[in-house]
C-alpha positions as CSV (number, residue, x, y, z in Angstrom):
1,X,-86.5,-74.5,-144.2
2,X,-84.9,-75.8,-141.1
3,X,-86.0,-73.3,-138.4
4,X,-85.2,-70.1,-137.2
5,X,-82.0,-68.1,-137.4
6,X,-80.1,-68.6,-133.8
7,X,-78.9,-64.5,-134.1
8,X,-82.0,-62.8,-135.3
9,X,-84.7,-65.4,-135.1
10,X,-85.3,-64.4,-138.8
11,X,-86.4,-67.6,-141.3
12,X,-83.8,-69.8,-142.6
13,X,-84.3,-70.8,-146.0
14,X,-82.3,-72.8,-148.7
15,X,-79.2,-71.6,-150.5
16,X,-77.3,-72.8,-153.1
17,X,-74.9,-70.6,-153.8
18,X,-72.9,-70.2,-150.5
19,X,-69.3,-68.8,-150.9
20,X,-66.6,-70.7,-148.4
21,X,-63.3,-69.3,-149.0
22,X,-60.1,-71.3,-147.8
23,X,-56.3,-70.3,-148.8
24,X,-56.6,-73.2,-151.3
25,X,-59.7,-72.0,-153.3
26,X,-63.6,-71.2,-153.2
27,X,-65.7,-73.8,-152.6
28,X,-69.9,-72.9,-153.7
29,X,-72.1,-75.3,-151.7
30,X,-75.4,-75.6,-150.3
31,X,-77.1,-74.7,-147.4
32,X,-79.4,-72.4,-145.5
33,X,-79.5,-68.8,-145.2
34,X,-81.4,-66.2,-142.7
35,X,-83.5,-64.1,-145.0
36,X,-83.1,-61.0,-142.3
37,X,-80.0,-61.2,-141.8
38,X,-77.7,-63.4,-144.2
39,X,-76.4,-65.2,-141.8
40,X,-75.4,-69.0,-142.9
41,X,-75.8,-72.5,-141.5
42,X,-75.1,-76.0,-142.5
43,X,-77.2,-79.0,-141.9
44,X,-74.9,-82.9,-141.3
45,X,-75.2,-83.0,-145.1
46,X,-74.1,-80.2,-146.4
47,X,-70.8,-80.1,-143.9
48,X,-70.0,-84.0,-145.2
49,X,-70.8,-82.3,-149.0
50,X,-68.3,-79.2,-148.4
51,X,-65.5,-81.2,-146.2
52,X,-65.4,-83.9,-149.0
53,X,-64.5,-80.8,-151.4
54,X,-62.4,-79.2,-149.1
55,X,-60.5,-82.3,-148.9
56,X,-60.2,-82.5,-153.1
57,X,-58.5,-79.0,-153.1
58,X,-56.4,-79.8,-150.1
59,X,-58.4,-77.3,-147.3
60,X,-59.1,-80.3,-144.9
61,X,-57.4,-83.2,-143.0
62,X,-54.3,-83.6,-142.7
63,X,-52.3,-82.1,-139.7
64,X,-55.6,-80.1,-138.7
65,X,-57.6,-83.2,-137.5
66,X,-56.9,-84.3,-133.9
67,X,-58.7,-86.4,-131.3
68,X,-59.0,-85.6,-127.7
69,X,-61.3,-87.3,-125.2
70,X,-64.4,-85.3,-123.5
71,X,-64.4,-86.0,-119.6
72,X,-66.8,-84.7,-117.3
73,X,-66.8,-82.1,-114.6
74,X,-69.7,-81.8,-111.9
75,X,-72.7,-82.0,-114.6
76,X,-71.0,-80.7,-117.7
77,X,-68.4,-82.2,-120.1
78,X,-65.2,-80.3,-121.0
79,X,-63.3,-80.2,-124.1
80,X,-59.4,-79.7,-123.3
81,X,-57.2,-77.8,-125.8
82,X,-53.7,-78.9,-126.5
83,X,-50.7,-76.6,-125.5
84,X,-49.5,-76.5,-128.9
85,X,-52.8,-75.7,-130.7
86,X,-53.1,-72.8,-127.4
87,X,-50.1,-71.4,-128.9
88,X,-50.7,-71.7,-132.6
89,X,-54.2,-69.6,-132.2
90,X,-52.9,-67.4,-129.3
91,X,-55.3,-68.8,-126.7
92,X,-54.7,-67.6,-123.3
93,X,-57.7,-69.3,-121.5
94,X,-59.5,-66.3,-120.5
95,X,-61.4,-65.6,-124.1
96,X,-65.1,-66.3,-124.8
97,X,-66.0,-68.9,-127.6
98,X,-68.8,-69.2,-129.7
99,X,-70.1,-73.1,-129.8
100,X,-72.5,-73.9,-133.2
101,X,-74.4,-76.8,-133.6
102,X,-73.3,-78.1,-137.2
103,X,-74.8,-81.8,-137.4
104,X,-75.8,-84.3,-135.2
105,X,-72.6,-85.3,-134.0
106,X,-70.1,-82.1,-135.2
107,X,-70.2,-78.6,-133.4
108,X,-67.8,-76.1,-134.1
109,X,-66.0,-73.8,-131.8
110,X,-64.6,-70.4,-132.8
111,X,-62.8,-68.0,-130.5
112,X,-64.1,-64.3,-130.6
């Protein structure tokens, strides 16, 4: 167990026999699940474990992997999104994002 679950505060306990789905295939992999409220989280390990097999099936790298440089602003750091990847996922720069902690140097943003 690695703590508590971020959206219910439930109990997060091991899973191995988490479902992520890309166009490409199915990957089962390890990782932790809220026994409330089934929600799923990935330690640093288990992301290396599942991009590694994305990669074999061809559901990472590539074209989707690109590097920007954080700068800072006041006492926060800011994250700057290309035009091009704006366009691609219809980002007008008005939306609210959800930011999740998935290692000790890898976070993961997602638009909702």
């Amino acid at each position: 167990m690695i703590g508590k679950c971020a959206l219910c505060g439930g109990t997060l306990s091991r899973a191995d026999d988490i479902v992520c789905e890309f166009p490409e295939g199915a990957i089962v992999t390890a990782g932790y699940r809220c026994v409330a409220c089934g929600e799923e989280i990935f330690d640093g390990e288990d992301i290396d474990r599942l991009i590694g097999a994305a990669r074999k099936i061809g559901a990472w790298g590539g074209k989707t992997t690109l590097r920007r440089k954080l700068s800072r602003s006041g006492r926060g750091t800011i994250l700057r999104i290309p035009v091009d990847l704006e366009r691609a996922l219809s980002i007008k720069g008005d939306e609210t994002v959800d930011i999740e902690v998935a290692g000790k140097k890898r976070f993961v943003v997602q638009v909702v």
